[in-house]
C-alpha positions, -999 to +999 in steps of 0.1 A: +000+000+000+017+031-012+000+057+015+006+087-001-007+073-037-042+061-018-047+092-002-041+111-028-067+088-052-091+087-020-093+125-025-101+130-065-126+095-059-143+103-031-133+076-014-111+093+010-135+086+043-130+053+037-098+046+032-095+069+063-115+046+087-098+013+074-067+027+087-079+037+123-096+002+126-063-023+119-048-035+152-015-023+137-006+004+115+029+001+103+043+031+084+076+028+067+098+053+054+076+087+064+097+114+047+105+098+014+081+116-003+064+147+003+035+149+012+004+174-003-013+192+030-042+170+022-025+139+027-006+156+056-042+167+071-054+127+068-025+114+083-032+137+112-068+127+114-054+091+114-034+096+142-054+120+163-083+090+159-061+060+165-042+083+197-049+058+230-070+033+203-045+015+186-012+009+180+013+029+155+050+018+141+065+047+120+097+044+103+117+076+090+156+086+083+145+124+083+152+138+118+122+156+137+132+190+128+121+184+091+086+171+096+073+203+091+091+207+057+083+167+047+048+171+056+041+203+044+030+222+073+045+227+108+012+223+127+002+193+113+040+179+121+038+195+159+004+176+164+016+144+151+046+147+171+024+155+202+006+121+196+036+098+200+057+120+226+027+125+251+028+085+257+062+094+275+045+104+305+033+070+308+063+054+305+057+040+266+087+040+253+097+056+216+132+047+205+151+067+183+177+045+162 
């Protein structure tokens, strides 16, 4: 599933809704390689809904090789990459651990 390429078509079908909720239902969602792409700020916006509706629901791997500081540049906008970092670093005050390779 190429994320960027589904949201993208979920937006000129109309589809986007429910590609959205398929990814906040899965037990797991595993993305790999954020950064390698830009995204558009719609896509950017989506993966923020995704996460803001999966936050404390489910859980989330995210691979990247772009350091935090560039979120804002890779997704397009800096609040959408502050509220998406907020989703993973508030879990620290509960002990989760996020590792940073």
């Amino acid at each position: 599933m190429d994320l960027v390429q589904d949201l993208a078509e979920g937006q000129a079908t109309g589809t986007r809704r429910e590609l959205i909720g398929r990814l906040c239902k899965v037990d797991l969602l595993v993305i790999e390689d954020l950064g390698m792409r830009r995204l558009s700020s719609n896509a950017a916006e989506d993966l923020l809904e995704v996460f803001t509706r999966r936050y404390e629901q489910g859980a989330i791997i995210l691979t990247t090789n772009r350091p935090l500081e560039d979120w804002g540049q890779v997704l397009g906008d800096t609040a959408v990459a502050g509220a998406i970092l907020d989703r993973f670093l508030t879990g620290l005050d509960r002990g989760d651990q996020v590792s940073y390779l």
